[in-house]
LOZARO-522442 format. One line per 4 residues: number of its first residue (from 1); for each residue x, y, z of N, C-alpha, C. Coordinates in steps of 0.02 Angstrom, whole numbers, padded with zeros to 5 digits, m for minus. Example, Ala and Ser with C-alpha at 12.3 -4.5 7.8 and 13.67 -1.06 7.14 Angstrom:
// LOZARO-522442
1> 00660/m00284/00390/00615/m00225/00390/00660/m00165/00390  00642/m00112/00354/00684/m00053/00357/00645/00002/00394 $
This chain:
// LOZARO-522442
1> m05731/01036/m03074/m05673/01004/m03104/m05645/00952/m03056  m05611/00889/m03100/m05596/00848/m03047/m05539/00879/m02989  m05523/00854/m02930/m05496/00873/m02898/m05417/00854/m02900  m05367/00838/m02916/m05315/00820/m02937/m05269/00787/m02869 $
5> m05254/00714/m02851/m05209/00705/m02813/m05133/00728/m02804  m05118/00767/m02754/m05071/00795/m02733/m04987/00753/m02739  m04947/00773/m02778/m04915/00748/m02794/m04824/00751/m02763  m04771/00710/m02732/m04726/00719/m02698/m04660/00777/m02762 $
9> m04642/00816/m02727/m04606/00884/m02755/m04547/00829/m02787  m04541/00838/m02850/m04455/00818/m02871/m04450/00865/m02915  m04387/00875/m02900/m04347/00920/m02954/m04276/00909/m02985  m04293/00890/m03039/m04213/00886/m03060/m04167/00941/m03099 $
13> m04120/00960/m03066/m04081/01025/m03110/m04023/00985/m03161  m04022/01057/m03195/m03940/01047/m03233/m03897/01008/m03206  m03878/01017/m03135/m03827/01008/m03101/m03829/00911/m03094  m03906/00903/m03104/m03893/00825/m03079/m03905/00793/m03144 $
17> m03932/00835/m03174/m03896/00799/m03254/m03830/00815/m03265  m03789/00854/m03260/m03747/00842/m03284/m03688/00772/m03233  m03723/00750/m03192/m03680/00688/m03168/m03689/00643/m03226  m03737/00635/m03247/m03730/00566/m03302/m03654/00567/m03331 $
21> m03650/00505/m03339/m03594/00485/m03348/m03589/00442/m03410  m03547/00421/m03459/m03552/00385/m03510/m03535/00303/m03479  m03581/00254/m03500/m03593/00183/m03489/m03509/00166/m03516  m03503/00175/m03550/m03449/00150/m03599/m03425/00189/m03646 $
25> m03369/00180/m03676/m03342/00211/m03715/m03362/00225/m03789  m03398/00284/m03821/m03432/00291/m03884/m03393/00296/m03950  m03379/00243/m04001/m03339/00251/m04032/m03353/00308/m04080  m03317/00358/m04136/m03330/00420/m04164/m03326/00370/m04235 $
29> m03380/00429/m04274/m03369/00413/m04345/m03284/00408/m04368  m03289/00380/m04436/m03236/00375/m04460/m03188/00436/m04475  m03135/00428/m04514/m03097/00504/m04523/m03145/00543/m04546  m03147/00622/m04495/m03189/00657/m04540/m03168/00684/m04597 $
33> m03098/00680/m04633/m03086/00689/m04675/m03122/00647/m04732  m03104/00594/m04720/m03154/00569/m04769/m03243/00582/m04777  m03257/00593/m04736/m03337/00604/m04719/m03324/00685/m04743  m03322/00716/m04729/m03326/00799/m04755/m03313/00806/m04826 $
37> m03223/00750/m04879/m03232/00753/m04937/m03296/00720/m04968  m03318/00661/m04951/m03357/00633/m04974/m03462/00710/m04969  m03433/00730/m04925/m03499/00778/m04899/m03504/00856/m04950  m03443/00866/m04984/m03431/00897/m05045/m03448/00886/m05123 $
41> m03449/00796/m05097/m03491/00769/m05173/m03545/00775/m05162  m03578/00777/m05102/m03638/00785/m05102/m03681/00857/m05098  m03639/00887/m05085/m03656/00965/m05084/m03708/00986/m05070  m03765/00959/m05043/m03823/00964/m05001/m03849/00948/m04945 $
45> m03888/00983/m04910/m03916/00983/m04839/m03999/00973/m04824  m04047/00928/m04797/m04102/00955/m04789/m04096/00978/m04716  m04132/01027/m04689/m04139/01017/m04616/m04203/01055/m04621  m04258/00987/m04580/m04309/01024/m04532/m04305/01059/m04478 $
49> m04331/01106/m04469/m04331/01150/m04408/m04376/01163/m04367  m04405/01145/m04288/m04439/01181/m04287/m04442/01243/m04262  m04500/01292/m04248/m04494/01358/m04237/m04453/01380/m04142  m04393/01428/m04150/m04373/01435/m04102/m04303/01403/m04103 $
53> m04281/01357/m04145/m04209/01321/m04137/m04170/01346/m04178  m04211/01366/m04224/m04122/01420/m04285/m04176/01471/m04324  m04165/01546/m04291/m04200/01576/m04336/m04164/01610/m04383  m04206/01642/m04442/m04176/01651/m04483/m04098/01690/m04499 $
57> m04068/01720/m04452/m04009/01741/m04455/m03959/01704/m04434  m03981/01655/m04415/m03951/01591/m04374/m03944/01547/m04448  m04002/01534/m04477/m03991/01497/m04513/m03935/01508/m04588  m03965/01576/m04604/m03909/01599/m04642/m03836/01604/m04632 $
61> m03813/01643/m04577/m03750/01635/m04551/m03706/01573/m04540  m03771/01501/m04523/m03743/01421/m04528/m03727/01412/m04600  m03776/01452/m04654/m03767/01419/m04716/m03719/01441/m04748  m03691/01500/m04742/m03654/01527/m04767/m03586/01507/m04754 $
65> m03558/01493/m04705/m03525/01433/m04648/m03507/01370/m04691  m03559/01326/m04701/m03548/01273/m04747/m03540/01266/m04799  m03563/01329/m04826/m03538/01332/m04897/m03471/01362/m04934  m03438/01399/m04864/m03360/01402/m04871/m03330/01361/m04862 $
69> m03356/01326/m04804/m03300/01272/m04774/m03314/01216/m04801  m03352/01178/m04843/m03375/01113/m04876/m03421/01130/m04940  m03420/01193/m04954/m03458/01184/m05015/m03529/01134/m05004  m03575/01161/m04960/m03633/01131/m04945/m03687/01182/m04955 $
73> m03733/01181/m04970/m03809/01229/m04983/m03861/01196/m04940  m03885/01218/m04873/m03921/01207/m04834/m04002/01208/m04869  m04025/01165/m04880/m04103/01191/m04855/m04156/01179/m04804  m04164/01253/m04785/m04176/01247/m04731/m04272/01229/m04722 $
77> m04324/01200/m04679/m04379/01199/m04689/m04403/01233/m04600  m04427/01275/m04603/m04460/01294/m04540/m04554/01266/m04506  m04512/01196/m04497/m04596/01202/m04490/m04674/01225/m04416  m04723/01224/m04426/m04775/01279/m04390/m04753/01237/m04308 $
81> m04748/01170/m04311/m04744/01143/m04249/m04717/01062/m04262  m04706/01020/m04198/m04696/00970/m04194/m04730/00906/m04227  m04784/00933/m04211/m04834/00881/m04258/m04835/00881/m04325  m04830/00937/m04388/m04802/00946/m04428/m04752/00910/m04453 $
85> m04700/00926/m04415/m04637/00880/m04424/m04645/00804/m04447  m04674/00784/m04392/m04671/00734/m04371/m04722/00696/m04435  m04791/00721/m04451/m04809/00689/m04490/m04778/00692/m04579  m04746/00755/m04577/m04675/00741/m04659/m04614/00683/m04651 $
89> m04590/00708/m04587/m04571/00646/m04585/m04562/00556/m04583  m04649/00549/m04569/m04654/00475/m04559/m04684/00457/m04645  m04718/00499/m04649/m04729/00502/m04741/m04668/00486/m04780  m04626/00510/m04766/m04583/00521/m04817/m04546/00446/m04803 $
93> m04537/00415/m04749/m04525/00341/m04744/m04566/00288/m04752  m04624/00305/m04754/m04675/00264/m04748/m04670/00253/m04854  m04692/00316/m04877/m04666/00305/m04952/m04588/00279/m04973  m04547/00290/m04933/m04478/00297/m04953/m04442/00349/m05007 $
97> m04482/00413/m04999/m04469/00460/m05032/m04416/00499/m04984  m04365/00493/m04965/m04325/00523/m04915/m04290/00608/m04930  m04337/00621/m04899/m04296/00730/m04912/m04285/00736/m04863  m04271/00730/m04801/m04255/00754/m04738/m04189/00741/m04722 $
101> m04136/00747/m04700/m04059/00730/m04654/m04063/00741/m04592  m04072/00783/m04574/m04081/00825/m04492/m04138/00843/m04488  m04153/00838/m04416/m04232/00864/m04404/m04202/00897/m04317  m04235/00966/m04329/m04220/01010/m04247/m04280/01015/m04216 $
105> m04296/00986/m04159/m04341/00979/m04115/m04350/00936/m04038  m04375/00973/m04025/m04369/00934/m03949/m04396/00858/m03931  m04337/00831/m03887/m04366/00755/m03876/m04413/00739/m03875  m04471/00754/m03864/m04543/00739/m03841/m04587/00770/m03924 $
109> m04542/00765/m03954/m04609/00813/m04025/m04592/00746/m04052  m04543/00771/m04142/m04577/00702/m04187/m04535/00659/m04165  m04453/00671/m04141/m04423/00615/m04099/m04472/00551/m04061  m04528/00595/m04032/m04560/00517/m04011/m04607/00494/m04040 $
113> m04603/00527/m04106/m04630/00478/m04157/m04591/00409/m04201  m04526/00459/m04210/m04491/00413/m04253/m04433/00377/m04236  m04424/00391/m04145/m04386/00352/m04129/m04416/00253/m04124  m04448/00272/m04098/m04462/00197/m04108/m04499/00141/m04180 $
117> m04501/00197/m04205/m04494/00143/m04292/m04434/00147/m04292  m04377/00169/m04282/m04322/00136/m04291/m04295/00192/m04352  m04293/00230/m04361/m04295/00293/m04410/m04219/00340/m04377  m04211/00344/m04342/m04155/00371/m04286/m04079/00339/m04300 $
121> m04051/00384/m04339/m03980/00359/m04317/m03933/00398/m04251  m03897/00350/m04248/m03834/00377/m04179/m03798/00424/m04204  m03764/00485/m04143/m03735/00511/m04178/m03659/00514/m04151  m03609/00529/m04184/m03554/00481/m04170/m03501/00536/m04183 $
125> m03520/00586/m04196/m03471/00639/m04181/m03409/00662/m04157  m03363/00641/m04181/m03293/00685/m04142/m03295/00728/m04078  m03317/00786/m04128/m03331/00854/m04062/m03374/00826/m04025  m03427/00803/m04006/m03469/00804/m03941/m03442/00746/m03912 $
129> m03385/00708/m03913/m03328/00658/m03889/m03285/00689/m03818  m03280/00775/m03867/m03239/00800/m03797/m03245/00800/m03750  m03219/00814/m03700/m03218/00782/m03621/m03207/00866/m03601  m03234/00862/m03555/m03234/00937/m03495/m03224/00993/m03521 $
133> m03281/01007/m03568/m03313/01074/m03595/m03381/01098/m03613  m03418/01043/m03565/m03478/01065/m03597/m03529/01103/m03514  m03555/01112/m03538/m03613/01155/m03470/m03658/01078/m03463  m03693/01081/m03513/m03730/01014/m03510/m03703/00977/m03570 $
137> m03680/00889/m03554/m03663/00865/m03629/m03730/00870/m03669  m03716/00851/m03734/m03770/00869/m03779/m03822/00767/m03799  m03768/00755/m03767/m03779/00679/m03768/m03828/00670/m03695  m03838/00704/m03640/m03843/00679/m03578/m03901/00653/m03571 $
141> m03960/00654/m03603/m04025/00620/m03599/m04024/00564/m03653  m03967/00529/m03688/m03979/00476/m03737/m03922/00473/m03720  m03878/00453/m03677/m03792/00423/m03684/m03810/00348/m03703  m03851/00304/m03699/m03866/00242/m03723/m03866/00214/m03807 $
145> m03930/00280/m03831/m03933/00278/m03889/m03880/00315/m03916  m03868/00375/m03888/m03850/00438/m03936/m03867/00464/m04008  m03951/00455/m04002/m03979/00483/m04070/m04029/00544/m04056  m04018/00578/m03991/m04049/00648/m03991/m04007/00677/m03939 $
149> m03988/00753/m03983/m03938/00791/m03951/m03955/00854/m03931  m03949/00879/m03864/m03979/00956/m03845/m03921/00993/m03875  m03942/01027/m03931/m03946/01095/m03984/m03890/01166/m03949  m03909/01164/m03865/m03915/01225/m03835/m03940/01234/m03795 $
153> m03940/01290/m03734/m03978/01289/m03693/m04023/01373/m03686  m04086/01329/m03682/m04114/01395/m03647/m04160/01393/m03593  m04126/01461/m03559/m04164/01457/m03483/m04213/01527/m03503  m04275/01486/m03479/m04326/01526/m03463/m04348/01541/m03399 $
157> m04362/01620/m03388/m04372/01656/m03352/m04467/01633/m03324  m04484/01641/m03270/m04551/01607/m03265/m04608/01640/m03276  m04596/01693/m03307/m04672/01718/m03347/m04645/01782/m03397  m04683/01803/m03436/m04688/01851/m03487/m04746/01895/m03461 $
161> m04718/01956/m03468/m04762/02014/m03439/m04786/02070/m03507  m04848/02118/m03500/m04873/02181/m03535/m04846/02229/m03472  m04786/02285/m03507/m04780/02332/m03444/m04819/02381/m03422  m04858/02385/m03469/m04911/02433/m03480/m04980/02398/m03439 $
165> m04994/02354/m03433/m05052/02304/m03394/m05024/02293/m03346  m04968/02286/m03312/m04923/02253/m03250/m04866/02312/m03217  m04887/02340/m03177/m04853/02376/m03130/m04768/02351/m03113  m04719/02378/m03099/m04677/02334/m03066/m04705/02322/m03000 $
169> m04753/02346/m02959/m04763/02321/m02902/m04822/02301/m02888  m04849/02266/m02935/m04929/02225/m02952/m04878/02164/m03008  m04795/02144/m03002/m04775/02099/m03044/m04786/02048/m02998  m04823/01958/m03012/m04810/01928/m02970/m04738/01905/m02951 $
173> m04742/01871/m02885/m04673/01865/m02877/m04646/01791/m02869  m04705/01739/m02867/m04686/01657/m02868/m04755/01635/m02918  m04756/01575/m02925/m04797/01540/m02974/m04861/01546/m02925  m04880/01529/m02854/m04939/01547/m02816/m04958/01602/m02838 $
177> m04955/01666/m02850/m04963/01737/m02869/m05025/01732/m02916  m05006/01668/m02969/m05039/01668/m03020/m05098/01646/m03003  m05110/01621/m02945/m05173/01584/m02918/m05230/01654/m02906  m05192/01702/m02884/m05256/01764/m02875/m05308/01782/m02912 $
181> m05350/01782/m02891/m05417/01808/m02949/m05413/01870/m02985  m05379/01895/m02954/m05378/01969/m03009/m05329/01945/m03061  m05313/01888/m03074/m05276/01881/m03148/m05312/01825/m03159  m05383/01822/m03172/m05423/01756/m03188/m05454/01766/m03262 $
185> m05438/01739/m03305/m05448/01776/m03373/m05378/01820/m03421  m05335/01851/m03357/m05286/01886/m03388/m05209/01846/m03400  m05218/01781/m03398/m05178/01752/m03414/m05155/01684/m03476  m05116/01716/m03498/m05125/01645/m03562/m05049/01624/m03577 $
189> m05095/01532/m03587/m05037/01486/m03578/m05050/01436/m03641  m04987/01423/m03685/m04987/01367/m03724/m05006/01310/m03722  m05070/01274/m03748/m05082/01206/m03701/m05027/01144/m03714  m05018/01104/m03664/m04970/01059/m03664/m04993/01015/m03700 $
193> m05037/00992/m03718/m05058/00951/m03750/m05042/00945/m03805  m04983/00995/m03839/m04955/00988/m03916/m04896/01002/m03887  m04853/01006/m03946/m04762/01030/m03934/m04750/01088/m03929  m04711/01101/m03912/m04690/01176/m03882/m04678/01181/m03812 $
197> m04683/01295/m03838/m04654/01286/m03753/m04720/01285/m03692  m04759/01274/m03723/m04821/01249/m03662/m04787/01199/m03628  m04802/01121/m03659/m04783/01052/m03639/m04705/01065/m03609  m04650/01095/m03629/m04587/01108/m03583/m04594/01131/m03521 $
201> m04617/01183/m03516/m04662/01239/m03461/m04682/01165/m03416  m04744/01127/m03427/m04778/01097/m03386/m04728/01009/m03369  m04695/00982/m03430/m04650/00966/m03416/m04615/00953/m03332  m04599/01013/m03337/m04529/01034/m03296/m04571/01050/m03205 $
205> m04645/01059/m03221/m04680/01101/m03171/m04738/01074/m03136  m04740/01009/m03189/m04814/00971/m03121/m04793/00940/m03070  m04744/00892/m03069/m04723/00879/m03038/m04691/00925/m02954  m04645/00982/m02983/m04636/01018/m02940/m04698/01067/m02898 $
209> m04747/01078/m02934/m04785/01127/m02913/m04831/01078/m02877  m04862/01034/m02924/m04903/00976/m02901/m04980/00989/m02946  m05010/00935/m02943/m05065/00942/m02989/m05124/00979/m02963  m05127/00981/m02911/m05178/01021/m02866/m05148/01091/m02897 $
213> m05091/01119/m02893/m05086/01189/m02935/m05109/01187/m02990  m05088/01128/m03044/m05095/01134/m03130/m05172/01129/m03121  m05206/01102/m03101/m05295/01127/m03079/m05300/01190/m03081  m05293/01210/m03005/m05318/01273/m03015/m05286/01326/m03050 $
217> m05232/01318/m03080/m05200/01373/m03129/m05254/01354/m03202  m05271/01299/m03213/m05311/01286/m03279/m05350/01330/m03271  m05412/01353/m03200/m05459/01402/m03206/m05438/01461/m03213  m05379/01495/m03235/m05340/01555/m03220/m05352/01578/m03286 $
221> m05329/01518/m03358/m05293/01524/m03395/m05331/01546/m03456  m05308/01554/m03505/m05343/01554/m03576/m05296/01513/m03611  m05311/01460/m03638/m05278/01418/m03663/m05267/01423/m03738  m05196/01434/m03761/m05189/01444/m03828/m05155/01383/m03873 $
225> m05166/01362/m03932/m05117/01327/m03976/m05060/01353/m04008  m05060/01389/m04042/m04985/01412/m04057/m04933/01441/m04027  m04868/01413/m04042/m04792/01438/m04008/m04812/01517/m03978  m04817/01548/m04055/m04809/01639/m04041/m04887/01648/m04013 $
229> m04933/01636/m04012/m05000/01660/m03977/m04982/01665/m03907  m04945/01655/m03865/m04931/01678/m03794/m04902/01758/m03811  m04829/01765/m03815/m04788/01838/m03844/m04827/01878/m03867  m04871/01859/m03920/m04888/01895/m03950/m04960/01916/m03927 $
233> m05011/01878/m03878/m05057/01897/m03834/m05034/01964/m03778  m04980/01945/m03753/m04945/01964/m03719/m04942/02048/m03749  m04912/02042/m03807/m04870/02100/m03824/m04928/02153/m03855  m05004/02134/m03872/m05057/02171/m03894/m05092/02185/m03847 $
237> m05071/02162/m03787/m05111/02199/m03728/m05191/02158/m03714  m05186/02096/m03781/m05247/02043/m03759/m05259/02024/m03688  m05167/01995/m03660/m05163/01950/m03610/m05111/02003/m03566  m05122/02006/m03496/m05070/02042/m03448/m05016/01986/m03436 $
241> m05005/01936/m03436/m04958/01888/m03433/m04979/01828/m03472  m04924/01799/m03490/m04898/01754/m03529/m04858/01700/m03477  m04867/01619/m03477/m04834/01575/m03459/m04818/01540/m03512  m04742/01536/m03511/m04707/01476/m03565/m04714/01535/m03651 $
245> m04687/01566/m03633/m04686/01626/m03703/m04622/01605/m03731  m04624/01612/m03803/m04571/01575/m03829/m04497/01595/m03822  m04444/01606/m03801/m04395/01650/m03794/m04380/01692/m03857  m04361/01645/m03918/m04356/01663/m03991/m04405/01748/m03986 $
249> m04455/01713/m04002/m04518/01761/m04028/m04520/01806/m03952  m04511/01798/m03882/m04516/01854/m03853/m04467/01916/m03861  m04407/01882/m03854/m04335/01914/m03871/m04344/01969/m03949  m04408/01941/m03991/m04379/01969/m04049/m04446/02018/m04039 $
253> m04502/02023/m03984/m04514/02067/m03979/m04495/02118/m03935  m04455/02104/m03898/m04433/02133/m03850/m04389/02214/m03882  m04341/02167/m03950/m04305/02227/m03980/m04382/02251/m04022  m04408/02244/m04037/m04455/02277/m04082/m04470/02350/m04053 $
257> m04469/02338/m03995/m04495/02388/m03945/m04571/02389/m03905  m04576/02314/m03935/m04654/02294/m03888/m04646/02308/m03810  m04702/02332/m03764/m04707/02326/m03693/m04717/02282/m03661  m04648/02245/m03654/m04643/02176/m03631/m04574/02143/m03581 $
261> m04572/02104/m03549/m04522/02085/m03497/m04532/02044/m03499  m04488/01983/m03460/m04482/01931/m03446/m04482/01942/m03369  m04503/01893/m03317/m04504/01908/m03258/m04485/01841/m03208  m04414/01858/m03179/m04396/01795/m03126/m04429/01784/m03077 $
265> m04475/01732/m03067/m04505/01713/m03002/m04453/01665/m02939  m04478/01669/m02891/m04430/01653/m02849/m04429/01586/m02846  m04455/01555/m02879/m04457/01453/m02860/m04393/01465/m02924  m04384/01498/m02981/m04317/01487/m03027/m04317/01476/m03090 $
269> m04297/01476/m03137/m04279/01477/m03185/m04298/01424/m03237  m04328/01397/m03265/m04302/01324/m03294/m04291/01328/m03367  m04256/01260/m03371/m04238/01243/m03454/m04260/01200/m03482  m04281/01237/m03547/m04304/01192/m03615/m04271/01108/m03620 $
273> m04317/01082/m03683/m04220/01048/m03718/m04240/01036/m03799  m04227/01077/m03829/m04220/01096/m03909/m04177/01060/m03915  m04178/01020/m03985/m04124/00964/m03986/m04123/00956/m04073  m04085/00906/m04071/m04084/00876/m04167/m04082/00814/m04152 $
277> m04095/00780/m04201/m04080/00698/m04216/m04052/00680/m04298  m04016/00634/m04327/m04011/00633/m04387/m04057/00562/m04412  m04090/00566/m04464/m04123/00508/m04480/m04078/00453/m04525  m04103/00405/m04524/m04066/00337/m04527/m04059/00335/m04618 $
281> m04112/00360/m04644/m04109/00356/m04712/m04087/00423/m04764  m04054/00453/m04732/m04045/00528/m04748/m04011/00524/m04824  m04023/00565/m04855/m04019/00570/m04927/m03933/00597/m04947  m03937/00624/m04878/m03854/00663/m04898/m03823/00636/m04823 $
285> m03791/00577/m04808/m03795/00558/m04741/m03716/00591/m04730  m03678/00604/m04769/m03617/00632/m04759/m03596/00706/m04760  m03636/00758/m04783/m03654/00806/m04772/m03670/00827/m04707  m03737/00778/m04689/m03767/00777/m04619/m03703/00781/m04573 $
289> m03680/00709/m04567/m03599/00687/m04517/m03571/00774/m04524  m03538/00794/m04577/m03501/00851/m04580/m03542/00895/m04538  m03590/00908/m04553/m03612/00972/m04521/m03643/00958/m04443  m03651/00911/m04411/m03652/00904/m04345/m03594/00899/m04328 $
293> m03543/00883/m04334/m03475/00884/m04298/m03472/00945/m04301  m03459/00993/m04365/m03445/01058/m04349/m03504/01095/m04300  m03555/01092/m04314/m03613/01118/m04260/m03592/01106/m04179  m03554/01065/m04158/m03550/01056/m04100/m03469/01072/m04082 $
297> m03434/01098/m04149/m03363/01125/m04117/m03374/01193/m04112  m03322/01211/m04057/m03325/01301/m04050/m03340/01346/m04081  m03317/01336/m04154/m03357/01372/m04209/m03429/01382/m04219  m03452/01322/m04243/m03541/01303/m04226/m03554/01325/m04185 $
301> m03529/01316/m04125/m03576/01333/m04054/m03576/01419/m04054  m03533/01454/m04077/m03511/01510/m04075/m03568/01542/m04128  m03557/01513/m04166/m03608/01552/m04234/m03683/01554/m04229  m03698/01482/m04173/m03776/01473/m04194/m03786/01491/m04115 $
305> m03749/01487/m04061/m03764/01538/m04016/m03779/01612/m04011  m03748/01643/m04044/m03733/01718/m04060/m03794/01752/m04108  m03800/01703/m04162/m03854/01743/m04192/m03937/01715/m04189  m03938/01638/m04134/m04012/01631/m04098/m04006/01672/m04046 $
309> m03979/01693/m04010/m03971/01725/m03929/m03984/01683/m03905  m03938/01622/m03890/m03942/01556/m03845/m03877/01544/m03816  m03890/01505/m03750/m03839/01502/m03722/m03772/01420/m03747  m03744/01424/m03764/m03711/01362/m03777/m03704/01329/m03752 $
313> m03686/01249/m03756/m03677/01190/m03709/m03595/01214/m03706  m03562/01234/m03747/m03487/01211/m03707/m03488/01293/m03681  m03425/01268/m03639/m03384/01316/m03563/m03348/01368/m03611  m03334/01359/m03678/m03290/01395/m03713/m03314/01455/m03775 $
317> m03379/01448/m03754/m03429/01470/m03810/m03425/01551/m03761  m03422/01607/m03762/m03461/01661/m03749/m03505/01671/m03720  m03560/01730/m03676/m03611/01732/m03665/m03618/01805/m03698  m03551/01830/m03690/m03563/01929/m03714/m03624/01956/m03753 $
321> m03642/01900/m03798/m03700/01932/m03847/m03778/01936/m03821  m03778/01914/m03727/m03816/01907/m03703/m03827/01940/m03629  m03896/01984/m03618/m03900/02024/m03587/m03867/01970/m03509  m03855/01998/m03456/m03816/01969/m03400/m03889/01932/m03376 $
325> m03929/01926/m03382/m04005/01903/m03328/m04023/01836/m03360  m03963/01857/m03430/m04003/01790/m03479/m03950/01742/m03492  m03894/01739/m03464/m03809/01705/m03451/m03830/01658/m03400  m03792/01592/m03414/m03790/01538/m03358/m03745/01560/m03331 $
329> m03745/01552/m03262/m03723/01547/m03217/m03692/01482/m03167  m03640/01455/m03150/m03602/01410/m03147/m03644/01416/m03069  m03655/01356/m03058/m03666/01338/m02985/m03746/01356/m02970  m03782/01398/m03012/m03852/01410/m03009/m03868/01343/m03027 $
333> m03943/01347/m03001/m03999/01297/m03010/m04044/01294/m03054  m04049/01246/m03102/m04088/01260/m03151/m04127/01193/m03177  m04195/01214/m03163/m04235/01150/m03161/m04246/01140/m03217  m04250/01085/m03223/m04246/01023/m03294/m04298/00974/m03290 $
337> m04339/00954/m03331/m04386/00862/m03317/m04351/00834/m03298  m04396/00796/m03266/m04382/00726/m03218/m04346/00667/m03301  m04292/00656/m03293/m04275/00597/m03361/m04347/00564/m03402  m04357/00543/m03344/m04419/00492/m03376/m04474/00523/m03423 $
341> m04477/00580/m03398/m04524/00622/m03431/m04527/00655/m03501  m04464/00639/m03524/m04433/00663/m03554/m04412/00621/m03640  m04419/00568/m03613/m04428/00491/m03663/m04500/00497/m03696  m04481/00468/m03762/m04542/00465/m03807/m04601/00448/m03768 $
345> m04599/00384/m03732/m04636/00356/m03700/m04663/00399/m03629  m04626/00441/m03600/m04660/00476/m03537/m04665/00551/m03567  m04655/00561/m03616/m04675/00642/m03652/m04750/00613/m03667  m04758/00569/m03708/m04827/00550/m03732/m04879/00561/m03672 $
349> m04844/00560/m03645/m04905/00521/m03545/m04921/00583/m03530  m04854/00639/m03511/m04863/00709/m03491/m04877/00752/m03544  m04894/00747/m03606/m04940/00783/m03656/m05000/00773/m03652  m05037/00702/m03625/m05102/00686/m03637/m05130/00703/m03540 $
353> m05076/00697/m03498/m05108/00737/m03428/m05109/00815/m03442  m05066/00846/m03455/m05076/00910/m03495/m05131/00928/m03520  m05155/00896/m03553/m05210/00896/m03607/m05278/00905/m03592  m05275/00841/m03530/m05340/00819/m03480/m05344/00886/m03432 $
357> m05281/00909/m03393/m05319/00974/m03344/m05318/01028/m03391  m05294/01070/m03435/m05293/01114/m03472/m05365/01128/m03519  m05368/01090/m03545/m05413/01054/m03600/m05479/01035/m03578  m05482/00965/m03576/m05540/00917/m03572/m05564/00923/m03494 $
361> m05517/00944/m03455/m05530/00943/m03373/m05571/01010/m03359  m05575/01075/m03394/m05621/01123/m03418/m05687/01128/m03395 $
């Protein structure tokens, strides 16, 4: 296999995203009174989803939500992955058959498809206006545009364990660990080369680890395509560890009573960035407005925190519904992509290096 040039360590946390600062002053939609009555005549919602950003008790509990408070009927679409998305969505403009309003997915999925046809509207929100309440703003990777917004946060723990295959004292204890031969074959990882939490995972980790690791971890690995095929390798005793396991789907095996953990390695923690965007041609564009403002006030954050088990962007949201290991922590470190990486244009780059050592580098 080729040999991979060694690459200088950067890491960017929470902490140095959250310096971004707003360029200028973002003006807010109009009265939301008017936008919410007008979002009552319309009494409908589409939202794409993808898997991991609102599951189903999440989604119900939102719908139920809008349909007291605005007389709105959500429909909701869950789709298998990013690419999915992404190709209903460009269809549906490309015909001008428009069913979509909202689409939930991370910057680097169909966002960097359809941001640059020009498909992307800004989002102009009241609530995400507020000033000194958020953990991370939801704006902080688009304060320019402001047409993709992080959802929420989740911090992932750096591997998924079988307790039954993995000792507590045969658990590795840093990402080198994984380099040992006695886990050569027993480990499986989402390939980056599609959306999900593979490409987040590697994202956040070539850079830091360096490519000379993402090499030789490729010979480690068993490389899977789907979200849940890590967890769920994991949880049948296929695979003794799991890298980049979905939180959603681990969490929901976790209550199942599957033999499974999450396991902190000592390099740290890192975070996703699950997000939404609203599209430019949306069928119910005032509905949409209504229900992202409320999504991002205390309420929203409260409701769709509580019943995803995610941590919220604002300071005012709760953690109680969440075990203490899985709570942000103020002043902890929590690694994030490098910005650049993170843009339609440098997600594309680090999906297709992904691709090459995982994959084709084989």
């Amino acid at each position: 296999m080729k040999k991979w040039r060694a690459m200088a360590v950067i890491a960017v946390t929470v902490g140095a995203v959250l310096m971004y600062r707003e360029a200028s002053p973002a003006t807010p939609w109009g009265a939301m009174t008017e936008i919410e009555a007008a979002a009552r005549q319309e009494g409908r919602l589409v939202v794409y989803s993808a898997p991991g950003h609102a599951n189903r008790e999440d989604q119900e509990a939102i719908g139920q939500r809008m349909r007291e408070k605005y007389g709105i009927i959500i429909e909701w679409t869950t789709m298998g992955g990013s690419a999915d998305m992404a190709q209903r969505v460009l269809a549906e403009h490309r015909t001008k058959q428009y069913i979509a309003d909202i689409v939930m997915d991370g910057i680097g999925g169909s966002y960097a498809d359809t941001k640059p046809r020009g498909y992307v509207a800004p989002i102009l929100a009241p609530s995400t206006l507020e000033k000194d309440i958020w953990r991370l703003h939801p704006a902080a990777l688009t304060l320019k545009d402001r047409d993709w917004f992080f959802i929420q946060l989740q911090v992932h723990a750096g591997i998924f364990v079988n307790t039954k295959l993995v000792s507590p004292g045969e658990e590795p204890k840093s990402y080198q660990d994984l380099l040992d031969p006695k886990w050569k074959g027993k480990i499986v990882y989402q390939s980056p080369g599609v959306g999900g939490p593979g490409v987040s995972w590697f994202r956040v980790h070539y850079k830091f680890l360096g490519l000379d690791y993402m090499g030789a971890l490729a010979k480690q690995v068993a490389v899977v395509a789907a979200i849940n095929d890590v967890p769920d390798g994991v949880a049948r005793g296929q695979y003794a560890i799991g890298i980049a396991a979905s939180p959603a789907r681990g969490r929901q095996l976790q209550q199942e009573g599957a033999p499974v953990k999450y396991v902190h390695l000592k390099e740290g923690d890192y975070i996703s960035v699950p997000g939404l965007y609203l599209l430019v041609n949306a069928p119910h564009p005032n509905a949409a407005r209504a229900f992202i403002n409320w999504f991002y006030s205390k309420e929203g954050q409260t409701i769709h925190s509580q019943h995803n088990l995610v941590i919220s962007l604002r300071k005012d949201v709760p953690q109680d519904h969440l075990p203490p290991e899985d709570r942000y922590l103020e002043g902890r470190t929590y690694r994030l992509a490098d910005p650049e990486d993170i843009t339609p244009e440098g997600s594309r780059k680090v999906m297709a290096l992904g691709r090459q050592i995982f994959e084709a580098g084989k």
